[in-house]
Phi, psi and omega in degrees: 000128183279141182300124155288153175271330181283318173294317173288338181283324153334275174326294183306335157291327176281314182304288171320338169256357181275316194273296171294022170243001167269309196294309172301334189277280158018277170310306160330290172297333164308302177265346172253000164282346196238348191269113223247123182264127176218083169292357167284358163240151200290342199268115164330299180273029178250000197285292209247134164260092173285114163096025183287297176224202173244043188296107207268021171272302197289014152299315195284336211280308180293330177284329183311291177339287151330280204281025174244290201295341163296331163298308168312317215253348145261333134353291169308313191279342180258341142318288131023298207270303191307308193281300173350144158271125141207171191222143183270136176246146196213190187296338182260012175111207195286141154241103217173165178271325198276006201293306163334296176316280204269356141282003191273334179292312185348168177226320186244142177267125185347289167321335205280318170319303184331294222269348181274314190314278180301338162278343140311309180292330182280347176300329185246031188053062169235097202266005195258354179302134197217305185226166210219113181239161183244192041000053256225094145253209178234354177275106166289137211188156162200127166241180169231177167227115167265115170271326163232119183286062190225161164285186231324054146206014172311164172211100153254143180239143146262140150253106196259113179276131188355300196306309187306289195275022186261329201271343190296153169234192185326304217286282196335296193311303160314332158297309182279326189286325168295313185306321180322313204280328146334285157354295171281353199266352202250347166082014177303332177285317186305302206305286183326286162331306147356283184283312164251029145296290168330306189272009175262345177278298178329337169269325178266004166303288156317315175294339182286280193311321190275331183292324184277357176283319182294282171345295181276342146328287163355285210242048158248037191285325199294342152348172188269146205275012190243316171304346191275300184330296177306302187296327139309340167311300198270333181301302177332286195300323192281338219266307210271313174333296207296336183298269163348286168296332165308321161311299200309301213291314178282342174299276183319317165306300176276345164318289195280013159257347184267310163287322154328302178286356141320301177288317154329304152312306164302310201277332184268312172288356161299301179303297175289287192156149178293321188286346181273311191281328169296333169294306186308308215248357159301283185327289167348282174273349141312304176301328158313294161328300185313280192329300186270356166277334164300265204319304163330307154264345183224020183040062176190163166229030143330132156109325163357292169266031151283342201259132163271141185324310202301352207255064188254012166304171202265314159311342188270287160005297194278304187287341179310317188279002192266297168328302213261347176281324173270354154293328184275310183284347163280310187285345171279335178282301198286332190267320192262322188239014172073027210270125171324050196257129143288163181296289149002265233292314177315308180313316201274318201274352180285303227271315188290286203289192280359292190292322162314293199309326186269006167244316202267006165250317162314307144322301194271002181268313182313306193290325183110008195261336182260126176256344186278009140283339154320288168296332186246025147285301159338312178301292228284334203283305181285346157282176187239142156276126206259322204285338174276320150322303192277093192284311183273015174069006181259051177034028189206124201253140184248196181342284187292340188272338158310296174322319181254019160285311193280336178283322190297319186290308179276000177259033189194071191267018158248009192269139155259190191236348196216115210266005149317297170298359162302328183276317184273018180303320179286349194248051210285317162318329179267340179288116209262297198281135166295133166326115151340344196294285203280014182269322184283314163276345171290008178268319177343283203284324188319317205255056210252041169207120154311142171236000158314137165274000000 
């Protein structure tokens, strides 16, 4: 069977950044473990003795450090987790205070989450799955956690946020939960702790060093004030390297995580099928959009799952929040502060400040005073409309509709899918996840027949 070329450009990329960023770490540690400060010889590039000597207190003082800080940072995430709405779903449905609250939207029922979750896992040998949580934001999301990364005592939880399953139908939901469990099949969570182990030691590896550059700056002050001069020079020049790598590092780390959710994709279309995880990451990045035509008009996002999946336009939205605001802010009164309202009286005083509110955005949209539909006409220009594709309107796109998503797409290479994805084009250090865009044609091409049913 021939190797796809697009699934092999992927690998190879993920291999390759993976090995230079281990390797770029590697040296690091190699050069701040070994490395000696001796201001006592006179030659500029004598300041620091690279590869001199070994010191093993500063192995002990940095793995201590670490293994504090793997401790801290779960801490935070199980702290996190407590403040969180969320509920553990196990075999009998939600388990949690916040389980009313985080059903009224569903679409699926919990058990069912459950029972997809373990029978995917027991399919593919993924024995480490231990817990299964649910979320209630406003954020669609789904992650995975090795909480404990070691062999025969792993542990992983998924985490699935409301917001997923509400807009999700089976086929979708299924999708997004094989990618998770990709994730865990690829050892991505280990790899990852991993990758910033290493580079958190390589950093306090360096801070031991730039501390002791300051310290004997300090207190060599009665020197001639031109050797001060220098050795700060040099404190400087060393400061701006390592930043310079440090770039390099974080480069490399979201490069190679971005091709993770590729393979992560691939691994839920192998499973599910291409076309279901490409409708899930369609839906997805529609809520996003929505999330941020909400943000647009009143900068919050109360009321946000008031909107039923069908309504995930962005336009509908925008006149929606108008509605869903004031109403909200009537329920609040009556629920929180006791103010004597009927549901009727609510209804009626919704339906009257609605139509102000929405003629008084309109005068300032005329006048010029609202600037921020202004932008995001603009935004919508730099986007592909999907909703113009999806011909019969049941929000689920098949063959041909695929097809003619990806010409729409490669006949626009200046174009996103998303107006979300607009923003980290210029931010290329920071971007862990590939753009909807570039998620939808690597499945294309990985995949250039759906095998779903």
């Amino acid at each position: 069977m021939a190797v796809n070329s697009v699934l092999l450009k992927v690998r190879i990329k993920l291999f390759i950044s993976g090995i230079l960023f281990f390797l770029l770490n590697f040296f690091h540690i190699a050069i701040a473990s070994t490395s000696k400060i001796n201001f006592e010889d006179k030659g500029f590039f004598e300041f620091i003795k690279f590869f001199s000597s070994f010191e093993r207190w500063r192995i002990l003082f940095a793995l201590g450090l670490f293994i504090f800080q793997i401790i801290f940072s779960y801490f935070i995430m199980l702290r996190k987790f407590r403040k969180a709405e969320l509920a553990r779903i196990d075999e009998t449905g939600l388990v949690g205070n916040n389980y009313e609250k985080i059903l009224k939207n569903l679409r699926i029922n919990p058990q069912e989450i459950y029972k997809w979750v373990h029978e995917q896992a027991e399919a593919h040998n993924i024995k480490s799955i231990k817990r299964i949580y649910l979320t209630d934001t406003s954020i669609p999301n789904a992650m995975t956690l090795d909480v404990v990364p070691l062999p025969f005592i792993r542990s992983s939880w998924i985490v699935l946020d409301a917001n997923v399953l509400e807009i999700l139908d089976e086929r979708e939901t299924k999708a997004v939960i094989a990618h998770e469990l990709g994730h865990v099949k690829r050892l991505d969570g280990i790899v990852n702790i991993f990758r910033y182990g290493i580079n958190f030691y390589a950093f306090l590896a360096y801070l031991i060093i730039l501390l002791e550059m300051i310290r004997l700056i300090i207190a060599d002050i009665p020197v001639v004030a031109l050797n001060i001069l220098i050795r700060v020079g040099f404190l400087l020049l060393l400061i701006i390297v390592i930043w310079v790598f440090t770039l390099l590092n974080r480069l490399l780390l979201n490069y190679s995580r971005r091709q993770s959710e590729l393979m992560a994709d691939y691994y839920a279309a192998q499973r599910i099928g291409r076309n279901h995880i490409i409708n899930a990451l369609v839906l997805l990045g529609q809520r996003l959009d929505v999330i941020s035509a909400f943000g647009t008009e009143f900068r919050f996002l109360q009321g946000l799952k008031d909107l039923p999946p069908e309504e995930l336009s962005k336009e509908i939205s925008r006149e929606k929040a108008v509605h869903i605001y004031v109403q909200q802010r009537l329920k609040n009164l009556k629920e929180e502060l006791y103010v004597p309202l009927t549901d009727e009286q609510i209804k009626d005083l919704t339906v009257k400040a609605s139509k102000k509110l929405l003629s008084l955005r309109e005068e300032q949209l005329e006048t010029g005073l609202m600037k921020d539909r202004k932008i995001a006409s603009e935004l919508s220009k730099l986007t592909i409309d999907w909703f113009l594709i999806d011909k019969d309107k049941d929000l689920y796109l098949k063959d041909e509709e695929i097809d003619n998503l990806v010409k729409e797409i490669i006949g626009n290479p200046n174009k996103e899918l998303f107006e979300h994805d607009l923003y980290p084009r210029r931010a290329l250090l920071v971007r862990d996840h590939p753009s909807m865009k570039d998620r939808i044609i690597f499945l294309y091409y990985a995949f250039p027949k759906d095998t779903s049913s």
